[in-house]
C-alpha positions, 0 to 999 in steps of 0.5 A: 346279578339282576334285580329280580335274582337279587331280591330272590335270593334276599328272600329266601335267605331271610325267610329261611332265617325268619321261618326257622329262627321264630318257630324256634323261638315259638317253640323255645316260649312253649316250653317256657311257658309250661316249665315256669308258673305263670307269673314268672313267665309273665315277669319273662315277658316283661323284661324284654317288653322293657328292653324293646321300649328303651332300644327303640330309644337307641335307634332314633331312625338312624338305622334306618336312614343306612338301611335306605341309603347304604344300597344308593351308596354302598361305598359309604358303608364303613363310614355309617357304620362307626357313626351308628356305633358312635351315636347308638353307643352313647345312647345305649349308655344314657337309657340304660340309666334312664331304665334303672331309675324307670324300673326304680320309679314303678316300685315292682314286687322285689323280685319283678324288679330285680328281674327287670335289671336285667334288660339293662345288659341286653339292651346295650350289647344289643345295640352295638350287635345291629350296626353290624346287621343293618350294614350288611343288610346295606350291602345286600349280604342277607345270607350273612346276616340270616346265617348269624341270625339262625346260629345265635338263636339256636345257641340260645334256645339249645343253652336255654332248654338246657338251664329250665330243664336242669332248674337254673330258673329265670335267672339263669335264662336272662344270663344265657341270653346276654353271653350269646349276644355278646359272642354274636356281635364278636363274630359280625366284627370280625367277618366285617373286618375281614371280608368286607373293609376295615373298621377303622375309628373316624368321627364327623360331627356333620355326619352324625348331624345328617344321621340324626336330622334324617333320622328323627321321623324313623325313630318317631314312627319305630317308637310310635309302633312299638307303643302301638302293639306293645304299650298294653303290655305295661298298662295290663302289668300295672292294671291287671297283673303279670298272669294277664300279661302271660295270657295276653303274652301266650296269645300275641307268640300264637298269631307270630306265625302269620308274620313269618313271611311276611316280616321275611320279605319286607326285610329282604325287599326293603334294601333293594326298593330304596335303590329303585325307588331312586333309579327305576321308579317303574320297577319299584311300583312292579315289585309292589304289585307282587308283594300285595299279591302274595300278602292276599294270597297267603295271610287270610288263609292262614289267619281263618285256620287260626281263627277256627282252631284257636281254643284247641291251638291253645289247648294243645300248645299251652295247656288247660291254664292258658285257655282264656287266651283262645278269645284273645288269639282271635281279634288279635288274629285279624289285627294281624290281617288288618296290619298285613293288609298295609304292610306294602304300602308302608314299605314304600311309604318309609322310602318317600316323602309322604312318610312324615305325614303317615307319622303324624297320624301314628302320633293320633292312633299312639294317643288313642291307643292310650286312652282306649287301654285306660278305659277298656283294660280295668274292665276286660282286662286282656280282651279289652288290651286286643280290642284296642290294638284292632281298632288303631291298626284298622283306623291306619288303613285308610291313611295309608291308601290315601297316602300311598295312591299320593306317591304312586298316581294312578295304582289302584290299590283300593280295588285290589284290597276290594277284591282281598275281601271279596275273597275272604266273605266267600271264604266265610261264607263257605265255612258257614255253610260246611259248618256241619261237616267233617272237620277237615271238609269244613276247614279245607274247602273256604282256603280252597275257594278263598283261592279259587276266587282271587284266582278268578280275580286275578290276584292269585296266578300260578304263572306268577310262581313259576316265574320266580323261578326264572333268572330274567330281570322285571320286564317293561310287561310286568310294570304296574300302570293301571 
């Protein structure tokens, strides 16, 4: 299969994956939403704000040290699967103490607190669920992965719907969680075991050695991320309240749509440049190109829609209680923009020598990130926590294009964004001047025009569509060597 056939195929089977497994969880956090009071859904929110921090802990990068290295050496695959069983095994038990004692030590309301027990459950079978999933990602059977993806989920949602709608309550809901993690992670096992190579017990210490001295950047930027994004989650519980948590919660699940695809090609496209990146540089750099012009093509459009339409997407989603959110969906739509806007860069980046120095900066932004929540939270409360996450993903962009242009000599990625925002002042600008007519003229005509301007620019171009659909392979054309 050739490699143009072969990420096709990655994509679609992720993005369908992607696409419908978080519209369902959209859905599924609506419904949530509306059938808890606002305080419990924030106390929902906040245990698996909880279990996302500790299971960073449990990566440590080694996950994706495989992810990087199964596609170069996919005869190896069995080999890094039970080191990362063994290693993440050992971890999930250690934090799950650390946790207990967290949870103990912050001294949260009775209930918050014994809500937040149940993070420790989940975090150890999720766990030992994603050497499955890494693995085969590894192995370039994302259709594997996506298909589990989509049918855990939908048990999920269906068990959970079912618990809130019959008023089981919270509790109930965390334990539906937790018995379809676990039937998720039997079912991998066994489809490895059976179609793909036996699971058998070997241990080497110099193997866990390189896994952990390899993967210690990773871990360290996968941490640093989390906290970046999700760090003003705990300071607005411990500062405003879990009802500032709901709104702020209520708004971040709006914007995830606009991750969608976007999330769906990095995870479908990263296996496949980690083995270029190596073999044919060139085609790593083509691949790059189109995923820059397809993250220009489709994320601003869809940012402004949100933009315009936050307080009726509120309203409509959320009900009349959530309408402070309206604010807060708007900087965080643009957050979103700004983060999209290095996305490809950051793919490459996490596959090339130039990644510790892109973590080190995150290390400066994670501190800054902390000091402007402490200041600005007491006073604008959710607004203050959104604001801040704009300013630190804003102070990445640059790094990342000086960093980038270091791997890749001569690209010249800073003219392409130029010509992104060119295209996203003409689409403001059209909207200023529509301001006063219909709603749907007022709305349609800056996507249209953002188009026709990256069109003009040479961003936007149908031929490259139709030629996705073409069985050849990157053509020595189609290499990058401005």
């Amino acid at each position: 299969m050739g490699v143009k056939r072969r990420i096709i195929k990655n994509i679609v089977a992720v993005q369908i994956s992607e696409t419908v497994t978080k519209v369902l969880n959209f859905l599924f956090g609506i419904f949530v939403a509306r059938m808890l009071p606002l305080e419990v859904f924030g106390q929902w929110l906040l245990v698996f704000v909880f279990f996302r921090l500790f299971a960073l802990f449990t990566n440590i990068g080694i996950q994706d040290v495989a992810t990087r290295d199964i596609p170069r050496n996919p005869e190896f695959a069995g080999k890094y699967l039970i080191h990362l069983f063994f290693i993440k095994g050992a971890l999930a038990v250690i934090l799950s103490i650390v946790l207990i004692f967290t949870i103990w030590l912050l001294k949260y309301p009775p209930k918050t607190t014994l809500l937040l027990y149940f993070a420790v459950p989940i975090l150890i079978i999720s766990t030992l669920n994603l050497p499955l999933v890494i693995t085969l990602g590894g192995l370039e059977r994302m259709e594997i992965t996506s298909a589990f993806g989509l049918g855990s989920t939908l048990l999920y949602v269906s068990l959970g719907v079912i618990c809130l709608w019959r008023g089981y309550g919270i509790i109930a809901l965390l334990w539906v969680g937790i018995i379809c993690e676990f039937i998720s992670f039997v079912l991998k096992a066994g489809v490895v075991q059976k179609y793909f190579f036996k699971i058998r017990l070997e241990f080497d210490i110099s193997f866990c050695k390189y896994l952990l001295k390899q993967g210690w950047y990773f871990g360290l930027a996968n941490l640093l991320g989390f906290l970046l994004y999700k760090l003003n989650f705990l300071f607005l519980s411990k500062l405003k309240g879990e009802s500032a948590v709901g709104i702020y919660g209520s708004a971040y699940r709006l914007i995830e749509p606009a991750l969608f695809s976007v999330r769906g090609v990095r995870t479908a496209i990263r296996p496949t440049l980690s083995g270029l990146f190596v073999s044919s540089p060139d085609k790593a750099k083509a691949i790059h190109k189109r995923l820059m012009n397809l993250v220009l093509t489709i994320i601003p459009p869809l940012l402004f829609l949100i933009t315009i339409f936050s307080e009726e997407l509120v309203l409509l989603i959320y009900g009349e209680k959530f309408l402070p959110a309206k604010d807060v969906v708007t900087i965080l739509t643009w957050t979103v923009g700004a983060l999209m806007f290095t996305m490809p860069m950051r793919v490459i980046l996490s596959i090339s020598s130039e990644f510790p120095k892109f973590v080190f900066f995150r290390v400066v932004t994670t501190i800054l990130n902390i000091i402007l929540n402490i200041i600005l939270i007491p006073r604008y409360s959710y607004i203050g926590a959104a604001i801040v996450t704009l300013i630190c993903v804003v102070l990445e962009l640059p790094v990342c294009i000086f960093l980038f242009k270091r791997v890749f000599k001569g690209t010249q990625v800073i003219r392409v964004i130029a010509k992104g925002s060119l295209g996203v002042i003409g689409m403001i600008g059209i909207y200023m001047l529509t301001n006063k007519l219909n709603i749907v003229i007022n709305a349609g005509l800056p996507v249209i025009g953002y188009l026709l301007i990256l069109r003009s620019l040479g961003i936007f171009k149908i031929e490259n569509i139709k030629e996705i659909f073409k069985k050849k392979g990157i053509s020595n054309e189609e290499v990058d060597t401005e």
